[in-house]
N, CA, C and O atoms as CSV, one atom per row, in Angstrom:
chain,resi,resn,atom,element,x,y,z
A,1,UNK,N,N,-9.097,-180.220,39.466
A,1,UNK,CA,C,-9.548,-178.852,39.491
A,1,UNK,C,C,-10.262,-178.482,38.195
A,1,UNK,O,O,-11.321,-177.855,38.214
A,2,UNK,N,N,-9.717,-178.848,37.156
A,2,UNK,CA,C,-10.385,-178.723,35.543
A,2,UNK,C,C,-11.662,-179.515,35.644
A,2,UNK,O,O,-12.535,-178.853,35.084
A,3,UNK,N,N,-12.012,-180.319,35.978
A,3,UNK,CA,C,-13.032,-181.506,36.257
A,3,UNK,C,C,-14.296,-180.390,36.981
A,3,UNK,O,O,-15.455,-180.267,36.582
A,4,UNK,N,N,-13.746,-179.785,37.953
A,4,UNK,CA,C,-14.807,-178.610,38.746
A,4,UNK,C,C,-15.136,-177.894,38.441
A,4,UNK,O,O,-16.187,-177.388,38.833
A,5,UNK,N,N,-14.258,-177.377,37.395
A,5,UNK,CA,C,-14.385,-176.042,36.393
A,5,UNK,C,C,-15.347,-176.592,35.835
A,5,UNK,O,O,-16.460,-176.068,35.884
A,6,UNK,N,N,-15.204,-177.364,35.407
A,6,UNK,CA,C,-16.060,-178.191,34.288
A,6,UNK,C,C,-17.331,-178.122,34.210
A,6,UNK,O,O,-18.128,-177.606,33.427
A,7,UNK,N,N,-17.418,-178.965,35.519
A,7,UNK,CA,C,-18.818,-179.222,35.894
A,7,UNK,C,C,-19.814,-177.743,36.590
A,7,UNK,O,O,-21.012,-177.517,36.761
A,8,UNK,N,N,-18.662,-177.071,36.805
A,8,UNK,CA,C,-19.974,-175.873,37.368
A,8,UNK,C,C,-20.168,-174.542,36.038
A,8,UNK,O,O,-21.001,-173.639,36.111
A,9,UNK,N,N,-19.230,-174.720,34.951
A,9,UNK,CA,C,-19.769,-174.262,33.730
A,9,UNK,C,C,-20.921,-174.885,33.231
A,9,UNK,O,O,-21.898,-174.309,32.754
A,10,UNK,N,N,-20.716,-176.384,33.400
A,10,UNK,CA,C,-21.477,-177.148,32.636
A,10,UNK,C,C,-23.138,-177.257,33.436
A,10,UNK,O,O,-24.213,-177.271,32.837
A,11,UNK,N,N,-22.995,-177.302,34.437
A,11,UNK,CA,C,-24.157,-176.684,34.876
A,11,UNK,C,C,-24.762,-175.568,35.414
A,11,UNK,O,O,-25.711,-175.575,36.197
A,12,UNK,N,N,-23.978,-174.272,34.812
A,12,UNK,CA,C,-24.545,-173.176,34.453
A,12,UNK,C,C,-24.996,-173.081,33.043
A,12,UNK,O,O,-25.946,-172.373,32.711
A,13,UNK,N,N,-24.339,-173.766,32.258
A,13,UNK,CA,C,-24.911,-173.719,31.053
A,13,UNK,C,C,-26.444,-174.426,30.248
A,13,UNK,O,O,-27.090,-174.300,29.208
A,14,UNK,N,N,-26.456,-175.209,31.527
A,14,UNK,CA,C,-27.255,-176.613,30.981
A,14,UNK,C,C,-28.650,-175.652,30.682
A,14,UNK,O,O,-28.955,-175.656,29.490
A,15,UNK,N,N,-29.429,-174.936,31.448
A,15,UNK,CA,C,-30.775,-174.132,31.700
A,15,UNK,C,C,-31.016,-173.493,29.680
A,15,UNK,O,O,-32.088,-173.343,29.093
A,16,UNK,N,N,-29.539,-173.255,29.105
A,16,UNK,CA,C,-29.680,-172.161,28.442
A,16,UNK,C,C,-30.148,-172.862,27.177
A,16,UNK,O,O,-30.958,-172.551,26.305
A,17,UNK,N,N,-28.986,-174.422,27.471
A,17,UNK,CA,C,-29.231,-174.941,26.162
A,17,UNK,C,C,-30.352,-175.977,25.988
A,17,UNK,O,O,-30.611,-176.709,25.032
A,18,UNK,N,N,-31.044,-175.803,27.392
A,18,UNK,CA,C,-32.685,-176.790,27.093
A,18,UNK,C,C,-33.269,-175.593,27.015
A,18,UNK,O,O,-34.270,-176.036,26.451
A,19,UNK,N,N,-33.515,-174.344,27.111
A,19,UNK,CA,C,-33.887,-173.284,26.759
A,19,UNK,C,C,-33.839,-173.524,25.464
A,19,UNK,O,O,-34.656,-174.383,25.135
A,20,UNK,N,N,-33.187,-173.092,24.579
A,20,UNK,CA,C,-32.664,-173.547,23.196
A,20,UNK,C,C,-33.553,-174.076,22.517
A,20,UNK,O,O,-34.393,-173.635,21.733
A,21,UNK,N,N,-33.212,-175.378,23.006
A,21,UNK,CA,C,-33.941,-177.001,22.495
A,21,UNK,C,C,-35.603,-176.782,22.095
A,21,UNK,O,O,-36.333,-176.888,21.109
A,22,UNK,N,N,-35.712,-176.301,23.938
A,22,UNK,CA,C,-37.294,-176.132,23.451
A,22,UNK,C,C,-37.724,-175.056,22.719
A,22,UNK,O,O,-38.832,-175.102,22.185
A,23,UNK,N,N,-36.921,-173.960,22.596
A,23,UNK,CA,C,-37.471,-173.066,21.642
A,23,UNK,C,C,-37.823,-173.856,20.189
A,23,UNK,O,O,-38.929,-174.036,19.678
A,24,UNK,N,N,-36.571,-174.236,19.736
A,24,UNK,CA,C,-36.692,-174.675,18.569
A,24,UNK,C,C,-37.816,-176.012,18.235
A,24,UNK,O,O,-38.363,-176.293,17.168
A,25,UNK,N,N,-37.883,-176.475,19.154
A,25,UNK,CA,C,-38.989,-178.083,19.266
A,25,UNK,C,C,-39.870,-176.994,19.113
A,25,UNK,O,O,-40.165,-176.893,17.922
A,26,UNK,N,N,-40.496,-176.010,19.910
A,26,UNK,CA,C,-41.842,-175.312,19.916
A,26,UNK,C,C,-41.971,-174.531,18.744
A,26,UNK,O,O,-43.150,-174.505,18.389
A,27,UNK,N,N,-40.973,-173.672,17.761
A,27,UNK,CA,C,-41.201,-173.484,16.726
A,27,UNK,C,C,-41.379,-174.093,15.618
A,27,UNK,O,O,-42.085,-173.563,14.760
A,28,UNK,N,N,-40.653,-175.602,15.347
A,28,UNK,CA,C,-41.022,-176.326,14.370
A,28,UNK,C,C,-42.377,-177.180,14.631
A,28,UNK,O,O,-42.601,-178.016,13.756
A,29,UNK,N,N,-43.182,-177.119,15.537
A,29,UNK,CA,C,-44.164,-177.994,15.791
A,29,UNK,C,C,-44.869,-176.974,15.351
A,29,UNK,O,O,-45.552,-177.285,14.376
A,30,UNK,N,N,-45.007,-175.515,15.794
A,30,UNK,CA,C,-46.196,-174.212,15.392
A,30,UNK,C,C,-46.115,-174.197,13.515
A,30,UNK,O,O,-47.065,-174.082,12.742
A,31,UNK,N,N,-44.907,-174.326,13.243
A,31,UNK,CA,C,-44.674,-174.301,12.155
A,31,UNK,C,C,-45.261,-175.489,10.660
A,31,UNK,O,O,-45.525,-175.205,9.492
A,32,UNK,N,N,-45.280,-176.824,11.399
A,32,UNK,CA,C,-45.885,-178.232,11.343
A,32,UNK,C,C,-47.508,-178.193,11.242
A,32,UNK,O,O,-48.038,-178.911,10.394
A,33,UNK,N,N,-48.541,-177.142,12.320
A,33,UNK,CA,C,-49.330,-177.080,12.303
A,33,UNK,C,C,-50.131,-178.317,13.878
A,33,UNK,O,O,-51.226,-178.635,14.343
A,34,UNK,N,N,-48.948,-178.524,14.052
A,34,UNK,CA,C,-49.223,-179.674,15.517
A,34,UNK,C,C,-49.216,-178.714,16.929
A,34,UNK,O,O,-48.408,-177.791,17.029
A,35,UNK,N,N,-50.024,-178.969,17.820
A,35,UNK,CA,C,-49.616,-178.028,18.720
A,35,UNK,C,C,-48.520,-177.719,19.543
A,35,UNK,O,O,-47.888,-178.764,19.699
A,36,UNK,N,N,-47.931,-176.689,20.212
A,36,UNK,CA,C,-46.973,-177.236,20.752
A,36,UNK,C,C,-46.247,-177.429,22.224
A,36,UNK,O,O,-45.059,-177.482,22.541
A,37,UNK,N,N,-47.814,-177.534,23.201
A,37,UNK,CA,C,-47.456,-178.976,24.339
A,37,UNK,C,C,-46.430,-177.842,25.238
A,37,UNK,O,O,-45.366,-178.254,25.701
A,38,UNK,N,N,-46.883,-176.322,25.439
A,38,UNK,CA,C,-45.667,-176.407,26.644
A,38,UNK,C,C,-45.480,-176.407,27.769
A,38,UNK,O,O,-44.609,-175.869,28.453
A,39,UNK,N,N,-46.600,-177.240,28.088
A,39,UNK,CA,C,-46.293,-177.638,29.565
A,39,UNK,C,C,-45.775,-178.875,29.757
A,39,UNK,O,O,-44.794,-178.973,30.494
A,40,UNK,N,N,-46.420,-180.237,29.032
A,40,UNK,CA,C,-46.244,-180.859,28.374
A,40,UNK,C,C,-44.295,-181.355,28.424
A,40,UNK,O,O,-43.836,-182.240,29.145
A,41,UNK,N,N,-43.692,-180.706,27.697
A,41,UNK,CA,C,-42.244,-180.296,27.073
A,41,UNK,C,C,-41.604,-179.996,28.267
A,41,UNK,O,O,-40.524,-180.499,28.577
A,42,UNK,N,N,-42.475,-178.860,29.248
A,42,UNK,CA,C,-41.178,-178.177,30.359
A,42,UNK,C,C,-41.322,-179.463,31.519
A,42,UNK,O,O,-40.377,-179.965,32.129
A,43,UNK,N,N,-42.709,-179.824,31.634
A,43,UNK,CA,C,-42.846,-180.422,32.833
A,43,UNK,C,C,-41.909,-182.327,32.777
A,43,UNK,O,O,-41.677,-183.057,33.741
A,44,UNK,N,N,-41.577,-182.592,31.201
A,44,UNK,CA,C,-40.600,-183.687,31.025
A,44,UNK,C,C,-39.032,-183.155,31.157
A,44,UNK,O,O,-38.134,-183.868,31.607
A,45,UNK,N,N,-38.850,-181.850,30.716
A,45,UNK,CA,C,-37.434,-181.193,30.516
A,45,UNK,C,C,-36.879,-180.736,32.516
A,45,UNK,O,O,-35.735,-180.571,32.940
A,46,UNK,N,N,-38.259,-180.656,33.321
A,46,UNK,CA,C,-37.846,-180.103,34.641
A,46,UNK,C,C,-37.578,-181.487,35.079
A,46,UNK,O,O,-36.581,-181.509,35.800
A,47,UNK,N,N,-38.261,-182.982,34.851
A,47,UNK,CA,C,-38.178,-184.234,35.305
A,47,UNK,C,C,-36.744,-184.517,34.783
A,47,UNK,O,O,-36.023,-185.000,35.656
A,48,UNK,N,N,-36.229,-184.360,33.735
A,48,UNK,CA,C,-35.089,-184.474,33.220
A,48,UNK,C,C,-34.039,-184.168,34.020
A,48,UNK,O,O,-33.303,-184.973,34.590
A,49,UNK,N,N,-33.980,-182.825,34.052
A,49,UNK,CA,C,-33.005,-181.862,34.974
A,49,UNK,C,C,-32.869,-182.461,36.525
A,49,UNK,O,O,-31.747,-182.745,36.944
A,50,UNK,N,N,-33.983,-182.633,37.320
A,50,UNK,CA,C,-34.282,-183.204,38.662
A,50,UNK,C,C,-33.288,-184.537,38.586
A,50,UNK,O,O,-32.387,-184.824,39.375
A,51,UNK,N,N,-33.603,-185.072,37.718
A,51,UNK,CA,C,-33.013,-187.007,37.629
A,51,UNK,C,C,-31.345,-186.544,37.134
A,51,UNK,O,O,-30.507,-186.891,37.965
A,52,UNK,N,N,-30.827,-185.873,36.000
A,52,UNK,CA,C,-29.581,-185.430,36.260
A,52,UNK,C,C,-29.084,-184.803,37.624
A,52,UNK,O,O,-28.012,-185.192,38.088
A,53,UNK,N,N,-29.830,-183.844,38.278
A,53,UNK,CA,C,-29.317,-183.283,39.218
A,53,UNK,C,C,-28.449,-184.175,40.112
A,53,UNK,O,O,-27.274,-184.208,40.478
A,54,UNK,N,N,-29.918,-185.103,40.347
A,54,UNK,CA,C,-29.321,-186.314,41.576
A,54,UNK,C,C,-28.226,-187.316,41.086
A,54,UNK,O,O,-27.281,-187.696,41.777
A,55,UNK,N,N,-28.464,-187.659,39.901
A,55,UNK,CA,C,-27.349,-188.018,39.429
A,55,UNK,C,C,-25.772,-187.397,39.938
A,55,UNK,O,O,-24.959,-188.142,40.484
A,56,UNK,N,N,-25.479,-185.893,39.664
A,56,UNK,CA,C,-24.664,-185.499,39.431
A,56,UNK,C,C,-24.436,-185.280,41.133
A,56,UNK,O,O,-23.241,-185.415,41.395
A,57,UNK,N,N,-25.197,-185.004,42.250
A,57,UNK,CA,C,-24.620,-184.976,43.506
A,57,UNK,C,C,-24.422,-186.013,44.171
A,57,UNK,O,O,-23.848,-186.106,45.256
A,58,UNK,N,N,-25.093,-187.177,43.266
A,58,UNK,CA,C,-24.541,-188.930,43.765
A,58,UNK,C,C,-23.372,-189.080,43.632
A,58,UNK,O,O,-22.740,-189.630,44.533
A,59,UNK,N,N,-22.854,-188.716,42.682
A,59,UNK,CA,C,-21.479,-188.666,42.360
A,59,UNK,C,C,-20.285,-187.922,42.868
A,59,UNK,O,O,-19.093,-188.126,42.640
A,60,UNK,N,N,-21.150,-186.569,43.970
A,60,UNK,CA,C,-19.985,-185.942,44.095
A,60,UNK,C,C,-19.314,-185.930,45.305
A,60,UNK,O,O,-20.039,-186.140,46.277
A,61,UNK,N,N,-17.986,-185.722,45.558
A,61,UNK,CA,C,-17.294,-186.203,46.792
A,61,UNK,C,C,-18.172,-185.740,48.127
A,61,UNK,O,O,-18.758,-184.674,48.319
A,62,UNK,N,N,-18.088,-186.632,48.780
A,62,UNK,CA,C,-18.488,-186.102,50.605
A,62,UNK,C,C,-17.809,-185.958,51.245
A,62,UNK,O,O,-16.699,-186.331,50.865
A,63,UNK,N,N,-17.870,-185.398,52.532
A,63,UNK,CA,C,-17.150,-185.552,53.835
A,63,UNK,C,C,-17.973,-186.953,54.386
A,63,UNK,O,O,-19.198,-187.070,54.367
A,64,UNK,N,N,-16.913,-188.087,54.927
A,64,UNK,CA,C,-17.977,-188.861,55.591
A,64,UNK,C,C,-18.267,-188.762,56.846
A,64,UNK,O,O,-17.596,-187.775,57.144
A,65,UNK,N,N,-19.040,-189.239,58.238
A,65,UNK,CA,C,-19.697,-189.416,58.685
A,65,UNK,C,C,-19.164,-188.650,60.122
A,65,UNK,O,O,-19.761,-188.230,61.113
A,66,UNK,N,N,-17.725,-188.692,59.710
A,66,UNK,CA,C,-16.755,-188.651,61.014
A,66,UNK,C,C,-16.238,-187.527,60.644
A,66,UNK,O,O,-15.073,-187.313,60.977
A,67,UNK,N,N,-16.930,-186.571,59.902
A,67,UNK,CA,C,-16.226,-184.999,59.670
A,67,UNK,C,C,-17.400,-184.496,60.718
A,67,UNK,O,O,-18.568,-184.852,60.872
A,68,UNK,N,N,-16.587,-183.530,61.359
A,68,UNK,CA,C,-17.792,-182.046,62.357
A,68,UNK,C,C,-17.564,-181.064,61.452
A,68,UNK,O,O,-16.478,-180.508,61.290
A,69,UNK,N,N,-18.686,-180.813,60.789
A,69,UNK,CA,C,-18.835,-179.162,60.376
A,69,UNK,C,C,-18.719,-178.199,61.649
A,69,UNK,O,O,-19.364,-178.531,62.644
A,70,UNK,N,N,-17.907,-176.971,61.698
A,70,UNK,CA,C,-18.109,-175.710,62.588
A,70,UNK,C,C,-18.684,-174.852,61.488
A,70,UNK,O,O,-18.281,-174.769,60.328
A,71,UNK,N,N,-19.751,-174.195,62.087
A,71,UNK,CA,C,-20.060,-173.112,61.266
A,71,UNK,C,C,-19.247,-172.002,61.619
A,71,UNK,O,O,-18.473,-172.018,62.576
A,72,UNK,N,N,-19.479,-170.668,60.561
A,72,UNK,CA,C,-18.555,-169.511,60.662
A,72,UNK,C,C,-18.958,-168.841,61.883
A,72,UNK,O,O,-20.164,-168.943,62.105
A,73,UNK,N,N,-18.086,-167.982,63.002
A,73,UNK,CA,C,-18.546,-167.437,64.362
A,73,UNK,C,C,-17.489,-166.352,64.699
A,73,UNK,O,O,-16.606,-165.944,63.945
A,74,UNK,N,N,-17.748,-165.953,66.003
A,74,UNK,CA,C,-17.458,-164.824,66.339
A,74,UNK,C,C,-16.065,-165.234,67.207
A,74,UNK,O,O,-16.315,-166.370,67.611
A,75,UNK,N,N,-14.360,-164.759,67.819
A,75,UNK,CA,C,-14.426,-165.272,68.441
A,75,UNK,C,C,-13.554,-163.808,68.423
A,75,UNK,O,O,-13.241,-163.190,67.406
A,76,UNK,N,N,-13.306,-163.494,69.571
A,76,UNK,CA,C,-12.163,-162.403,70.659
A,76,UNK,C,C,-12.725,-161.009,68.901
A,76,UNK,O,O,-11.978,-160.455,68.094
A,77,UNK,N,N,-14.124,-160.976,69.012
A,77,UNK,CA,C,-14.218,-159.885,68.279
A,77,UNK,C,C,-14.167,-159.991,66.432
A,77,UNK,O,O,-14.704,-159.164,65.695
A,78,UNK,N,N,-13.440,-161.132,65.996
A,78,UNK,CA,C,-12.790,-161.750,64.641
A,78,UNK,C,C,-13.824,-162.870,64.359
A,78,UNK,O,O,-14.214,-163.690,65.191
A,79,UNK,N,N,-14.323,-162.759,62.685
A,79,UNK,CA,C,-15.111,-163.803,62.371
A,79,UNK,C,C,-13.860,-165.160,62.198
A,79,UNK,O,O,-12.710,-164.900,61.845
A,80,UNK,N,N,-14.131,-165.992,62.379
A,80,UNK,CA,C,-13.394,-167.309,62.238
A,80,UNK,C,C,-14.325,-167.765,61.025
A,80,UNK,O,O,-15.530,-167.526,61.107
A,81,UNK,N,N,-13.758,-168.479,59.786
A,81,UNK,CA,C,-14.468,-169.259,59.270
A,81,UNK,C,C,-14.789,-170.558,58.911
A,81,UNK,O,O,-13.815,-171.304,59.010
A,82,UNK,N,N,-15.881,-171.137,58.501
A,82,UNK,CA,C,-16.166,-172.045,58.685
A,82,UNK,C,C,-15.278,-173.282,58.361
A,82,UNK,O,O,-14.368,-172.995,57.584
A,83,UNK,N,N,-15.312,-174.791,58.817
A,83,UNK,CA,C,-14.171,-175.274,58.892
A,83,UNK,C,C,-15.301,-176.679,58.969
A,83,UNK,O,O,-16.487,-176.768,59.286
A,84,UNK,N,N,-14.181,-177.758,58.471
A,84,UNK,CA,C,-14.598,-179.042,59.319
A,84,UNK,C,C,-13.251,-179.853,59.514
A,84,UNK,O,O,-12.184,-179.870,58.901
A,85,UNK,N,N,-13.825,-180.622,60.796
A,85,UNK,CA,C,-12.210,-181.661,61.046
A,85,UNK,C,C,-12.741,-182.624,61.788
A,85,UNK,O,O,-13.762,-182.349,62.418
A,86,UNK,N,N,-12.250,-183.779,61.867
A,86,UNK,CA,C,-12.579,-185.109,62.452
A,86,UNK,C,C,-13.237,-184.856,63.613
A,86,UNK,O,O,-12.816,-183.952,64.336
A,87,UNK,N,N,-14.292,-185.555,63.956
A,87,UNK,CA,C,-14.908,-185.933,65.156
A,87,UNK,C,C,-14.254,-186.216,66.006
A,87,UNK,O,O,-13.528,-187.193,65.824
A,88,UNK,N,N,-14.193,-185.529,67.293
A,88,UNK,CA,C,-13.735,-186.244,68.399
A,88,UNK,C,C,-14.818,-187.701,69.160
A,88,UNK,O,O,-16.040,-187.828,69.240
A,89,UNK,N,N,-13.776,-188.511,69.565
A,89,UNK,CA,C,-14.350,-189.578,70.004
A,89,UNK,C,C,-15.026,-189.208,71.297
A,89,UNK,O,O,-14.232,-189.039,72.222
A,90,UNK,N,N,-15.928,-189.088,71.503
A,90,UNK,CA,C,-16.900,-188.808,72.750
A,90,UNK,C,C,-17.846,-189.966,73.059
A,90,UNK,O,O,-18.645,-189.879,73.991
């Protein structure tokens, strides 16, 4: 459960602190007299993020193959919500 916590702080946080990063990369380069590239910077920092992303949902648990999702529905008036449970053999 700490592990989940974890990870969905940790990727709420991630945006703020490459935010950060590149601020500071883009001020010491203006500062340097070099230009400072920001498309350049975001369009490697969004390739970055993309390749972690997948990373991080490669990793994360599934239902396998033989779970039925029900979506959430109506039933005798009462929403039921959404659920999954083994496939029936059909």
């Amino acid at each position: 459960m700490v592990a989940l916590i974890l990870l969905r702080v940790l990727l709420f946080l991630t945006p703020f602190v490459l935010f950060l990063v590149y601020v500071r990369v883009a001020r010491r380069r203006a500062e340097s007299g070099r230009p400072v590239m920001p498309m350049a910077l975001l369009t490697i920092a969004g390739l970055v993020l993309v390749l972690l992303s997948f990373l991080v949902l490669g990793f994360q648990p599934r239902h396998g193959i033989d779970v039925e999702y029900i979506p959430p529905h109506m039933e005798n008036g009462k929403l039921v919500p959404a659920q999954t449970r083994p496939k029936s053999s059909d």
